[in-house]
N, C-alpha and C positions, 0 to 999 in steps of 0.2 A: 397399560398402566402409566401415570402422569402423576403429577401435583398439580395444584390449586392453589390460587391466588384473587385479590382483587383490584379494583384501581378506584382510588377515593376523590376528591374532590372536596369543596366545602358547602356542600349537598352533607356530605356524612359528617359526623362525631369527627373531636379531634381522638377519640382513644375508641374505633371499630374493634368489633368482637372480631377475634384473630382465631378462633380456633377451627380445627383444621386447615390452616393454609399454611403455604408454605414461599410466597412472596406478595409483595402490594408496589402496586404504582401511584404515586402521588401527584396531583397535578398541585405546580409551583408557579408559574406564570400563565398567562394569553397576555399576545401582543408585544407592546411596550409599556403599558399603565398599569396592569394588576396582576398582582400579587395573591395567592392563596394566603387567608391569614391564617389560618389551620394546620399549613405543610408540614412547619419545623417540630410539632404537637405528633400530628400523623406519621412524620418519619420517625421520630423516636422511639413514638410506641410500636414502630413494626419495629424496629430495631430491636428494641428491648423485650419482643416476643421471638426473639433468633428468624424473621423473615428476612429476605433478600429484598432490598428495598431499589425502585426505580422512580425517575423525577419527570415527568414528563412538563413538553410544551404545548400550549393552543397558539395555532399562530394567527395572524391579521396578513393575511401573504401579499396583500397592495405594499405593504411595508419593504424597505430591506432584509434579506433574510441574515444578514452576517449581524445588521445592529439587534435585528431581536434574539440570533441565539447567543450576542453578547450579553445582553439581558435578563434572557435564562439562567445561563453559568455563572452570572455573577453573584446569584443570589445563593448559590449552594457551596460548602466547602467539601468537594468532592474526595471521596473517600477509594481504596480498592475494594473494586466488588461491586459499587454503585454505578445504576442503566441510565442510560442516557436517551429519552424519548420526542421524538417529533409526534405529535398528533395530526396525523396528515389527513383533517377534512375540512371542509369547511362552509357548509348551506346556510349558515348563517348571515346576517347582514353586513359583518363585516368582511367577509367572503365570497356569497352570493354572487357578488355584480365583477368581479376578478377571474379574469379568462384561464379556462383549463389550461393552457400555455404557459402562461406566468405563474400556475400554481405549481405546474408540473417543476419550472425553471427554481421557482420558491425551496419545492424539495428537496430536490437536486444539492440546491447552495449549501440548503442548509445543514443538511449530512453530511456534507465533507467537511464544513467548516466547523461542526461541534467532534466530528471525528477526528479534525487535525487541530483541533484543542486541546481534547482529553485521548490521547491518543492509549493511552492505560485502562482505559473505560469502554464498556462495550454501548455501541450508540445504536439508536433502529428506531424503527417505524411504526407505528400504528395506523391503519388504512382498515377503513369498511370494505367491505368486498366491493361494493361501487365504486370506489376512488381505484383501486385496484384494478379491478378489470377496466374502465372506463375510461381515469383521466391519465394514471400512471401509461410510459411507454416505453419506460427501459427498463425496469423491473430494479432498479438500484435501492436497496433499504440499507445499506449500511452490514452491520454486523449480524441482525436479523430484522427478520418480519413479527409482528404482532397483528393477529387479523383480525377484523370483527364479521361474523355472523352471527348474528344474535337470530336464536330460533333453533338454530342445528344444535346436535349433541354434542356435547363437549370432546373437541380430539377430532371433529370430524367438520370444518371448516367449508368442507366441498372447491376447495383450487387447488392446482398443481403445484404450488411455489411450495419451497422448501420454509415453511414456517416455524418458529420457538414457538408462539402464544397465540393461543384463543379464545378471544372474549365471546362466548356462547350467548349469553343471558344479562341484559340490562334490569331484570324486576328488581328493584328497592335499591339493590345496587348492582354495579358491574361486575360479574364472576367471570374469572381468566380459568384458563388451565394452562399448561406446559407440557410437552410429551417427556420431557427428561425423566427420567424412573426416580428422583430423590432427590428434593430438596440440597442435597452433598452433590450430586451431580451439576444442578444449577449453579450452586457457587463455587463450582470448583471454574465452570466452565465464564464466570462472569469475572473470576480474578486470572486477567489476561496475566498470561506467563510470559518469559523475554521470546522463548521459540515462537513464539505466535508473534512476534513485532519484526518487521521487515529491518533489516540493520540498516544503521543509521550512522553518519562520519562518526559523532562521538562513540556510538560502539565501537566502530571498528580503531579510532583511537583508545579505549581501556583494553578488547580484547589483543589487539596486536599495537601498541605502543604506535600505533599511525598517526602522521601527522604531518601537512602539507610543509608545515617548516621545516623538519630533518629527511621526509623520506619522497619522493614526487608520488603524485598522486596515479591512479593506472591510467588515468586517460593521457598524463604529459608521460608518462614510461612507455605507452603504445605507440607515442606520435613518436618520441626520438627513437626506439626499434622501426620506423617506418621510416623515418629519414635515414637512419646509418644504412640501411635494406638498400634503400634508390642510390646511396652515396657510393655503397659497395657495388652495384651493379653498373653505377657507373664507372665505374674504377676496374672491373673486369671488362667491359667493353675499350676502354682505351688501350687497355694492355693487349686484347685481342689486335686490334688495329695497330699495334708496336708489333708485336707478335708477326703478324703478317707481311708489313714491311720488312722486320728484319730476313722472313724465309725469302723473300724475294731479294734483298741482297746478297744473303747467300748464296743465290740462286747463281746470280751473274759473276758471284769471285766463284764459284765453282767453275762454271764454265770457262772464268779466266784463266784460270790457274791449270785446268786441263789442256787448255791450248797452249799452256806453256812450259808443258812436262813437271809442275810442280807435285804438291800435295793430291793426292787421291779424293774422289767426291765424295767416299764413305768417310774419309776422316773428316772432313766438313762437314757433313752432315752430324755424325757421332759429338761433334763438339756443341755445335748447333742447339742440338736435342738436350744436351747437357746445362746450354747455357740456360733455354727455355725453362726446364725444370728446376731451376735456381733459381730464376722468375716467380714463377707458379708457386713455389714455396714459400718463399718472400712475401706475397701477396697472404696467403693462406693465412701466415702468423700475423699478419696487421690486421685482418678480416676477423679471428679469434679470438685476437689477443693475449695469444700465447707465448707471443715474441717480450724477453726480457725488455 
């Protein structure tokens, strides 16, 4: 079980018969020079029949792909909830003669750069099963897949990729489906929540008051625990080699002092041992910093 949706263009009406669906994708640009003059008509009235509405792009992929999804987003005042589309094909003439390489590089660009735009927004793909199996080679769509096989049943795409949408059937117009179970589901899932955004400096400045001006940041907190580490273990090695010398002085006023009927070599040593561990202590409260 799924819903259904469509995806318009200015082929269709700007006010499409909306009943039974339960989203629409609208195409708003191709390229850099045109504009759907219909779009802002077509997103309202899916709007205003409670659909989940998506904008999608045609691209011209000889192009830059950063200045044309600049292009795209500038024409939409993006909203929570609203899809973000690449239409990734291109047999056309302004396509056609642009190497599977550059188109593949084209995709690539331009999903992460509309994804690190609207990063609040769920951004993805549209790909024929051709571009898909064929020119794509990372499998990277962004936040999803929208497939087309037009011909198959609806829900049943025939690839293994983990797909949202399937455009089954191009007759008169483009029918999608969704496998979500409910319309509430799709936009539950399309209005990205904070747990679903990787934290970011400014979050973690509101949630823990961080902030490189009063507190260091963990990569300069790791480095100076790395340096006081080497600084301390250089500080027990010296002490060691003090350490050592002093039992070898000891060693010889013991033997002095035996040959000269003095002091005993356990009570040298016993001092010795005592001195060391006054050491050793010393050291431990600078190391801790537990010394007043």
């Amino acid at each position: 079980m799924g819903i259904y949706g469509q995806d318009w263009s200015s082929y269709q009406s700007a006010t499409p018969d909306t009943s039974g669906l339960a989203f629409a994708f609208v195409k708003v640009t191709e390229g850099t020079g045109y504009v759907n003059p219909l779009w802002v008509r077509q997103r309202d009235h899916a709007k205003a029949a409670g659909l989940l509405w998506g904008a999608y792009h045609y691209p011209h992929m000889g192009n830059d792909p950063h200045t044309e999804a600049d292009y795209f987003l500038a024409q939409v005042n993006w909203q929570p909830g609203d899809i973000v589309v690449l239409d990734w094909e291109g047999y056309d003439d302004a396509n056609s003669s642009v190497s599977h390489s550059t188109q593949l590089a084209y995709k690539e660009a331009w999903l992460r750069y509309a994804k690190n735009k609207l990063p609040h927004n769920r951004v993805g793909m549209y790909a024929n099963d051709d571009y898909w199996r064929n020119i794509d080679t990372t499998g990277y769509y962004a936040d999803f897949l929208w497939i087309a096989t037009a011909g198959r049943a609806a829900g049943d795409p025939g690839i293994q990729a983990d797909w949202l949408f399937h455009q089954y059937s191009d007759s008169g117009v483009d029918h999608d489906y969704c496998h979500l179970s409910s319309l509430a589901d799709l936009k539950a899932w399309a209005l990205i929540q904070e747990a679903d955004m990787p934290l970011t400096h400014s979050d973690a400045q509101t949630v823990w008051g961080y902030s490189n001006g009063d507190k260091p940041d963990v990569h300069q907190t790791l480095a100076d625990a790395a340096a006081q580490s080497t600084a301390a273990a250089a500080g027990v090695k010296a002490l060691t080699a003090q350490l050592g010398a002093t039992n070898a002085a000891i060693a010889a006023l013991t033997t002095a002092l035996q040959s000269s009927g003095g002091i005993t070599a356990e009570q040298v040593q016993a001092a010795a041992q005592a001195g060391a561990a006054a050491a050793l202590a010393e050291l431990g409260h600078a190391l801790d910093g537990t010394k007043p």
